[in-house]
GUMI-78849 format. One record per atom (N, C-alpha, C): residue number from 1; y, z negated, x; residue in three letters. Coordinates in nm, 4 decimals. Each point is the difference from the previous one (the first is absolute). Last residue first. Example, Ala and Ser with C-alpha at 12.3 -4.5 7.8 and 13.67 -1.06 7.14 Angstrom:
R   num          y          z          x   residuo
R     2    -0.2250    -0.7080     1.2850       SER
R     2     0.1190    -0.0060     0.0820       SER
R     2     0.1090    -0.0730    -0.0770       SER
R     1    -0.5720     0.0070     0.0290       ALA
R     1     0.1190     0.0000    -0.0890       ALA
R     1     0.1200     0.0000     0.0900       ALA
***
This chain:
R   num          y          z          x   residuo
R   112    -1.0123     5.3592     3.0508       UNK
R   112    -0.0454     0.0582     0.1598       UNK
R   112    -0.0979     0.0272     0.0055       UNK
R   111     0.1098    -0.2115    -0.4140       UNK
R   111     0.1057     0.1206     0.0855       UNK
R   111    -0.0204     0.0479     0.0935       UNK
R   110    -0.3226    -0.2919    -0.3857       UNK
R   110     0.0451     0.0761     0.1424       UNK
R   110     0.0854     0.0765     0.0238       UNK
R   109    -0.1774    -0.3784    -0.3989       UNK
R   109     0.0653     0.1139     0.0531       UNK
R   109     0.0504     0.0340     0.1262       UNK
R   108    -0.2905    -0.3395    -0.3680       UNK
R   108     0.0386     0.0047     0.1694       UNK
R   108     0.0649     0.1279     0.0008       UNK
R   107    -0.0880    -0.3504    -0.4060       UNK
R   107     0.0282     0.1472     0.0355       UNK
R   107     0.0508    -0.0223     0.1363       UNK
R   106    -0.2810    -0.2734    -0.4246       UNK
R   106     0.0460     0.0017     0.1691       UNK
R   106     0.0318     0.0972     0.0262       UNK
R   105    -0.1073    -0.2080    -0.4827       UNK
R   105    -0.0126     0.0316     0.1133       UNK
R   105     0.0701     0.0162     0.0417       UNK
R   104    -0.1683    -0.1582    -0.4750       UNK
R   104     0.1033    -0.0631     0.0827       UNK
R   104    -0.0633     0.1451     0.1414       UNK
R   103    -0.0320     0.0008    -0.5953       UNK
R   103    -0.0571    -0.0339     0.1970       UNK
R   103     0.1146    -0.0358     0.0562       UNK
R   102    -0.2128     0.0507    -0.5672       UNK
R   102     0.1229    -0.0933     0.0722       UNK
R   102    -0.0779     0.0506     0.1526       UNK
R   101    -0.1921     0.3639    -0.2877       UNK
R   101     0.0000    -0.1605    -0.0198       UNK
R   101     0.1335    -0.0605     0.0838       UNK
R   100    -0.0538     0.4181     0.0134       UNK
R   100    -0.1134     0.0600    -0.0854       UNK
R   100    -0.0113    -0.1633    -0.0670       UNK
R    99     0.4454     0.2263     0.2663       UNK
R    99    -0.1161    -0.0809    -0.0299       UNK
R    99    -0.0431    -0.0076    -0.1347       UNK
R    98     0.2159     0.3344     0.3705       UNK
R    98    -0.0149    -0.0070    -0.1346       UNK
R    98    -0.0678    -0.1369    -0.0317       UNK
R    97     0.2529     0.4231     0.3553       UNK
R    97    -0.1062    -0.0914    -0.0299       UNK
R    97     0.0155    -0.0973    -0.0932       UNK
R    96     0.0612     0.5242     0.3019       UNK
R    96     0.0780    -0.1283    -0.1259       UNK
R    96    -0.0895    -0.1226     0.0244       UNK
R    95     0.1533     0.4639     0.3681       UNK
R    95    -0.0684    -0.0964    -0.0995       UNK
R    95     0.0582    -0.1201    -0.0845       UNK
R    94     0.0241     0.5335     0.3475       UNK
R    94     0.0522    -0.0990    -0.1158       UNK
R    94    -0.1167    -0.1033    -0.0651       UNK
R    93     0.1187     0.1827     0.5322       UNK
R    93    -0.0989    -0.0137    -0.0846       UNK
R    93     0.0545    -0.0657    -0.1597       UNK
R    92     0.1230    -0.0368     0.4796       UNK
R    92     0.0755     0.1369    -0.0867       UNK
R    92    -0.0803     0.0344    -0.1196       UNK
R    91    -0.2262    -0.3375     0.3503       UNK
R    91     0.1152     0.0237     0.0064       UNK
R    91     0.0212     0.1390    -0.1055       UNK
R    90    -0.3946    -0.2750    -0.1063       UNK
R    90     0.0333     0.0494     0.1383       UNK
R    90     0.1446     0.0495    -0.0458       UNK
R    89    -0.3144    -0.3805    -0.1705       UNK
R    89     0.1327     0.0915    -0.0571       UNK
R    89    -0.0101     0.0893     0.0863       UNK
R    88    -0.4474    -0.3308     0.0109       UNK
R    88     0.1543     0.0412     0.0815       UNK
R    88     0.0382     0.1026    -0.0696       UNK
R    87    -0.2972    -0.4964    -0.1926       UNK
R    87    -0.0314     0.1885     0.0823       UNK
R    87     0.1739     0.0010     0.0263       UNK
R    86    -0.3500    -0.4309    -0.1591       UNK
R    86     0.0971     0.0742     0.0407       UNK
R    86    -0.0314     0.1557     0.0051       UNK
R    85    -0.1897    -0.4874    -0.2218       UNK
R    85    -0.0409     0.0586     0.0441       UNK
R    85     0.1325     0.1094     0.0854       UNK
R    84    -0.0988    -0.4391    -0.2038       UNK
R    84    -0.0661     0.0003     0.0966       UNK
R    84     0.0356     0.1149     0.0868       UNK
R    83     0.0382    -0.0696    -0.5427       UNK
R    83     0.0183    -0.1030     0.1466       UNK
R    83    -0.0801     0.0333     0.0628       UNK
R    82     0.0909     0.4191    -0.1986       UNK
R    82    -0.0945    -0.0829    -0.0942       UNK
R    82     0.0641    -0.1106     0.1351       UNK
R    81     0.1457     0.5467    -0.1803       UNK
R    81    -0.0049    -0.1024     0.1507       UNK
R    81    -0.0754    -0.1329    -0.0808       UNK
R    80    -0.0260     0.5348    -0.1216       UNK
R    80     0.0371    -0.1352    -0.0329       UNK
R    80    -0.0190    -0.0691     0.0572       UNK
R    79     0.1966     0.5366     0.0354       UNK
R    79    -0.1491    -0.1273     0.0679       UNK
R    79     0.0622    -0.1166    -0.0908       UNK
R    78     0.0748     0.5467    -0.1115       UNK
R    78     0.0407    -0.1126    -0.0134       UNK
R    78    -0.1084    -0.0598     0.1066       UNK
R    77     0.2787     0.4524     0.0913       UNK
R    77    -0.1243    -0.0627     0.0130       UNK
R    77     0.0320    -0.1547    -0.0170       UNK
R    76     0.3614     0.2796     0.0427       UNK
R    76    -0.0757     0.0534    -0.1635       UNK
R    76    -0.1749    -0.0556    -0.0012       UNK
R    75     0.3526    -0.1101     0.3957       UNK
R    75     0.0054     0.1234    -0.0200       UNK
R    75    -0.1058     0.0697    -0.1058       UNK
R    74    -0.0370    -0.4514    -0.0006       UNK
R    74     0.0774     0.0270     0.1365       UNK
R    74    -0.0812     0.1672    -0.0464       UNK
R    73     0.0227    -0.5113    -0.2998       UNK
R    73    -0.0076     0.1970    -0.0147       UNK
R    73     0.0568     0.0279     0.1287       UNK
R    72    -0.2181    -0.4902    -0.1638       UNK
R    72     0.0768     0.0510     0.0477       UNK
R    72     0.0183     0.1533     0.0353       UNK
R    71    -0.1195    -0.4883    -0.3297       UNK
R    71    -0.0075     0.1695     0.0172       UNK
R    71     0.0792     0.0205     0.1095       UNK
R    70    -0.2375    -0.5140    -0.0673       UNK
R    70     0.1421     0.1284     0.0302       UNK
R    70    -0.0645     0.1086     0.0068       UNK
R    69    -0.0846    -0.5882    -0.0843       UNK
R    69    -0.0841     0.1506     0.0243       UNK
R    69     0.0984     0.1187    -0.0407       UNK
R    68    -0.0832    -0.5991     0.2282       UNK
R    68     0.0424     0.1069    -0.1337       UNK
R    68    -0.0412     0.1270    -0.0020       UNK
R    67     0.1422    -0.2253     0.4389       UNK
R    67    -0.0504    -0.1142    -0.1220       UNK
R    67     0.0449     0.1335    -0.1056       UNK
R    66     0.0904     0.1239     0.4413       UNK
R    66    -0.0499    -0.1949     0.0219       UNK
R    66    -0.0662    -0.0244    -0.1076       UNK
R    65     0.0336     0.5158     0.1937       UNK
R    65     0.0262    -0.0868    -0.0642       UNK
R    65    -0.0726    -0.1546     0.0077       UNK
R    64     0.2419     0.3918     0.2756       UNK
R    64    -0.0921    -0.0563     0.0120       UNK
R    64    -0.0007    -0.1099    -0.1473       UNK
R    63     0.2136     0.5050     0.2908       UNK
R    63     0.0240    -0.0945    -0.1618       UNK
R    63    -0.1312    -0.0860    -0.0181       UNK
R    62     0.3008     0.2703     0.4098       UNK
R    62    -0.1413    -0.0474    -0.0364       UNK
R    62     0.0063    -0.0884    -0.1149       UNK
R    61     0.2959     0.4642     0.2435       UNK
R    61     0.0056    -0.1694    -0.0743       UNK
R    61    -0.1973     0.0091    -0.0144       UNK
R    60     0.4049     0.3836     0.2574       UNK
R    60    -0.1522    -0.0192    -0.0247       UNK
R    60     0.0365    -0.1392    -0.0611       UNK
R    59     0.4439     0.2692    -0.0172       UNK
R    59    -0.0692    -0.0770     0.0799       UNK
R    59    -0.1716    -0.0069    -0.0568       UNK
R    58     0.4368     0.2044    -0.2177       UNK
R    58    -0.0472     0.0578     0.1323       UNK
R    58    -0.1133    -0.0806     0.0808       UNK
R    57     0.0344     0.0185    -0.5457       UNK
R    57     0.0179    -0.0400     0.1117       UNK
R    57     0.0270     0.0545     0.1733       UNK
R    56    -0.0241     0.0749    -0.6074       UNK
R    56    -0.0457     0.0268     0.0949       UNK
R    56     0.1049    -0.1013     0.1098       UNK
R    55    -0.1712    -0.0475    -0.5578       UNK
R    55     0.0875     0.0280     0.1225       UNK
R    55    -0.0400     0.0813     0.1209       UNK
R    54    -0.1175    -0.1683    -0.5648       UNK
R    54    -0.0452     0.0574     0.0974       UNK
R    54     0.1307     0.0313     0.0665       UNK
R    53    -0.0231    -0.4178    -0.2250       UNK
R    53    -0.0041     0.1040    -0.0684       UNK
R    53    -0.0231     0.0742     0.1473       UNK
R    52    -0.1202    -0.4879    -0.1005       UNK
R    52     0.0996     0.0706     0.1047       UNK
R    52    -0.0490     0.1524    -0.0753       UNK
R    51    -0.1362    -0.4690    -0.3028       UNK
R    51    -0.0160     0.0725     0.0982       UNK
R    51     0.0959     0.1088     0.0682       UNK
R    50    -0.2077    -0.3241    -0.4107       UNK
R    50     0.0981    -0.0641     0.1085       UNK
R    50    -0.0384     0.1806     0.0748       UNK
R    49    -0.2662    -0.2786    -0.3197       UNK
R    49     0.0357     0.1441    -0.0600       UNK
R    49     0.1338     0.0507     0.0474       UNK
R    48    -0.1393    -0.5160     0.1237       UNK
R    48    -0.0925     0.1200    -0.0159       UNK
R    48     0.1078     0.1211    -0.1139       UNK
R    47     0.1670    -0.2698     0.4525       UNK
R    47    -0.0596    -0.0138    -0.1894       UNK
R    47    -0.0977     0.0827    -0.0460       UNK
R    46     0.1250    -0.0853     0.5842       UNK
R    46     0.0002     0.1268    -0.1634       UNK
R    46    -0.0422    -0.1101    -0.1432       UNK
R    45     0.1896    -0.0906     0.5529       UNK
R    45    -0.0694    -0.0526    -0.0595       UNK
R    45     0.0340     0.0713    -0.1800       UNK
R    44     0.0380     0.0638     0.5773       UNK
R    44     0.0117     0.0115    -0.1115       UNK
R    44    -0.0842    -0.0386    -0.0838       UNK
R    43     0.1457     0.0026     0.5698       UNK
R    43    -0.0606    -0.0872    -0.1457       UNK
R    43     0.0362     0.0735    -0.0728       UNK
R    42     0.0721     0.2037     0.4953       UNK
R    42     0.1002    -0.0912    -0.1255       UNK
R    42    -0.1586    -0.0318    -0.1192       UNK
R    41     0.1214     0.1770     0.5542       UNK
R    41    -0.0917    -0.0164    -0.0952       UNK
R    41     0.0410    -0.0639    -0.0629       UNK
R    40     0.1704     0.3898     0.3607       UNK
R    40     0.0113    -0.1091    -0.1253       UNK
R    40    -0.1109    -0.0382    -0.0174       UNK
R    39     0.2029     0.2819     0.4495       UNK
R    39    -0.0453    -0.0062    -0.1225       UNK
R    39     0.0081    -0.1015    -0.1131       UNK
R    38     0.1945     0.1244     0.4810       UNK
R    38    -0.1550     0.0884    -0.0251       UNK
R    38    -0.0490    -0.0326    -0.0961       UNK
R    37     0.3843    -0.1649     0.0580       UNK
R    37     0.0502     0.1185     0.0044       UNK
R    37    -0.1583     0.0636    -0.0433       UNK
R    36     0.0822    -0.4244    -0.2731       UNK
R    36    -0.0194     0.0198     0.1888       UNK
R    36     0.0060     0.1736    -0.0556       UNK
R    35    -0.0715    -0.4717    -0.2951       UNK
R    35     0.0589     0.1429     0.0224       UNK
R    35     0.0804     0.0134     0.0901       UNK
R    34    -0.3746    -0.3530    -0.2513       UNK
R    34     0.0465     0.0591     0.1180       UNK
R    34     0.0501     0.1576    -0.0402       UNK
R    33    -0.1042    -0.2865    -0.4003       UNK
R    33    -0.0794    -0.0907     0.1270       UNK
R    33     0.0958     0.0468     0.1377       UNK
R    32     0.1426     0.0985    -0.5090       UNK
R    32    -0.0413     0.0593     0.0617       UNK
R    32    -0.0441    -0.1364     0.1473       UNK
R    31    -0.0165     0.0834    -0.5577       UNK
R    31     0.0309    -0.1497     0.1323       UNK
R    31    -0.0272     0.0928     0.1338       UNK
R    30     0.0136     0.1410    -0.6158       UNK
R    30    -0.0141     0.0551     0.1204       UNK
R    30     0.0563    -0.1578     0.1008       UNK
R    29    -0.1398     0.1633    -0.5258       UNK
R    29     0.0364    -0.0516     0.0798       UNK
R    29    -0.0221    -0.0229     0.1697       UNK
R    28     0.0079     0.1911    -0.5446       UNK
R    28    -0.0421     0.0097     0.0697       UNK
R    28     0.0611    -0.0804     0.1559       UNK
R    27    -0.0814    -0.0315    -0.5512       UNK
R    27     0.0789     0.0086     0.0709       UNK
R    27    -0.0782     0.0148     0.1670       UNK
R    26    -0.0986    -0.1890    -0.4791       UNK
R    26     0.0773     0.0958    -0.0153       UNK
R    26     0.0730     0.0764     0.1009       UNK
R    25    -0.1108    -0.4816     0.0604       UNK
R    25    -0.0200     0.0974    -0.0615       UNK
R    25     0.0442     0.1025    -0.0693       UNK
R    24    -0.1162    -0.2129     0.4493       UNK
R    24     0.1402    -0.0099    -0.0542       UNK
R    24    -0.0659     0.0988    -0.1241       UNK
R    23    -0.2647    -0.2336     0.4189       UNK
R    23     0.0495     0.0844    -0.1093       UNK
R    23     0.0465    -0.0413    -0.0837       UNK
R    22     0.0196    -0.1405     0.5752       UNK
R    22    -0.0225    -0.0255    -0.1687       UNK
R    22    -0.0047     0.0618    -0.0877       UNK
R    21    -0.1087    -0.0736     0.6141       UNK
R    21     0.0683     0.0621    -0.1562       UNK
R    21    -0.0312    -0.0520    -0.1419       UNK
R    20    -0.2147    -0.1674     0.3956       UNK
R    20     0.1490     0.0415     0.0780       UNK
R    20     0.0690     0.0383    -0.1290       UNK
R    19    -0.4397    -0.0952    -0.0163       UNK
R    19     0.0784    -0.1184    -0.0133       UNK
R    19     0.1769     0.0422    -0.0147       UNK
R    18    -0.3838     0.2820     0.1119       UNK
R    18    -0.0157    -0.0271    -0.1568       UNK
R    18     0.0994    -0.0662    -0.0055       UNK
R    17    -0.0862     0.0404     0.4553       UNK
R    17     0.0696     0.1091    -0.0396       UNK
R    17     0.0058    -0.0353    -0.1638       UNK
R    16    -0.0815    -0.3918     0.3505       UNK
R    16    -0.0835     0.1039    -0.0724       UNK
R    16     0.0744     0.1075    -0.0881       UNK
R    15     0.0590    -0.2762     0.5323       UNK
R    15     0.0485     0.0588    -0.1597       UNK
R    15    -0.1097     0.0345    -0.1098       UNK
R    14     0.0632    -0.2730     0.5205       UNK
R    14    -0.0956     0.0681    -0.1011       UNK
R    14     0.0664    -0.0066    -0.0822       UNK
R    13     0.2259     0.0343     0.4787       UNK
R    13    -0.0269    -0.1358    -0.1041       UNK
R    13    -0.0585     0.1371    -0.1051       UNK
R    12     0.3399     0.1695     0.3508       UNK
R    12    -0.1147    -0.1180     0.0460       UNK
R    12    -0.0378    -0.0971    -0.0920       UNK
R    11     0.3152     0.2510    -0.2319       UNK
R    11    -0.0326     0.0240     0.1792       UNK
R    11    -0.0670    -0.1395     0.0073       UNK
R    10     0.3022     0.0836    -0.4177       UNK
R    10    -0.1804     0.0177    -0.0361       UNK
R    10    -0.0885     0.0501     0.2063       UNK
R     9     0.5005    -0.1253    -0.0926       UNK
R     9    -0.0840    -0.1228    -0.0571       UNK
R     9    -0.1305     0.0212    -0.0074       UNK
R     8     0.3088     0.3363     0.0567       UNK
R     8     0.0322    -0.0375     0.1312       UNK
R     8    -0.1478    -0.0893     0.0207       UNK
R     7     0.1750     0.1917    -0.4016       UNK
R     7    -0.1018     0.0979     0.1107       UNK
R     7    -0.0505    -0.0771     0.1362       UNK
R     6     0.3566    -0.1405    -0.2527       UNK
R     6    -0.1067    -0.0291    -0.1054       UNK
R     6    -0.1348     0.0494     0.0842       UNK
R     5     0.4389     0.0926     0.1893       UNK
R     5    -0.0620    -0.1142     0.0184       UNK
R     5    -0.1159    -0.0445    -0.0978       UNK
R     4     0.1502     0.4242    -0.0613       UNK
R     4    -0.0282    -0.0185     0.1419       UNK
R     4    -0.0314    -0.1458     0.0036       UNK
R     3     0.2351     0.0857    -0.3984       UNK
R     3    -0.1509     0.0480     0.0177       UNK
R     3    -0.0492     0.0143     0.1373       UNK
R     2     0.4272    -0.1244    -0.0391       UNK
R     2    -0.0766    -0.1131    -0.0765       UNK
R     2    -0.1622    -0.0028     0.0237       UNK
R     1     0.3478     0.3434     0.1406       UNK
R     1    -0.0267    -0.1057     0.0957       UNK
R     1    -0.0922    -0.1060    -0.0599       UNK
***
């Protein structure tokens, strides 16, 4: 309930996503924004040499980065993400990801 109202606070009114989160060092860190049946979007914020070991998902995601620079491996094909930039997980798909420097990003994930 906490996090809903935290959620609640960032409606109607300018955010800057960098702001929203903090790095923790040594450590990875997560703020989820909205979670809804048709989906998520949560913050994370990587240390550097920080990163999600390879998984899979049922859902498609969009990994956008705010700040910094990321390996990311989706099904054995690396991309390096750079600020600014994004791409999509697709659903069932194993991937990792890794920072190459301190980032922060955005994960939209689709259920529907």
């Amino acid at each position: 309930m906490a996090e809903n109202k935290k959620s609640q606070n960032l409606a109607a009114k300018a955010s800057n996503l960098s702001d929203l989160i903090s790095y923790q060092e040594g450590a990875v860190v997560s703020r989820t924004i909205i979670d809804k049946k048709a989906g998520t979007v949560t913050l994370f914020a990587f240390d550097q040499n920080q990163g999600l070991s390879e998984h899979t998902a049922p859902y498609d995601a969009v990994v956008y980065i705010i700040e910094g620079e990321a390996d990311v491996v989706i099904s054995g094909k690396p991309v390096r993400l750079k600020t600014g930039e994004m791409t999509i997980m697709p659903a069932n798909k194993p991937h990792a990801l890794s920072a190459v420097t301190r980032f922060k990003m955005l994960l939209i994930m689709v259920r529907s």
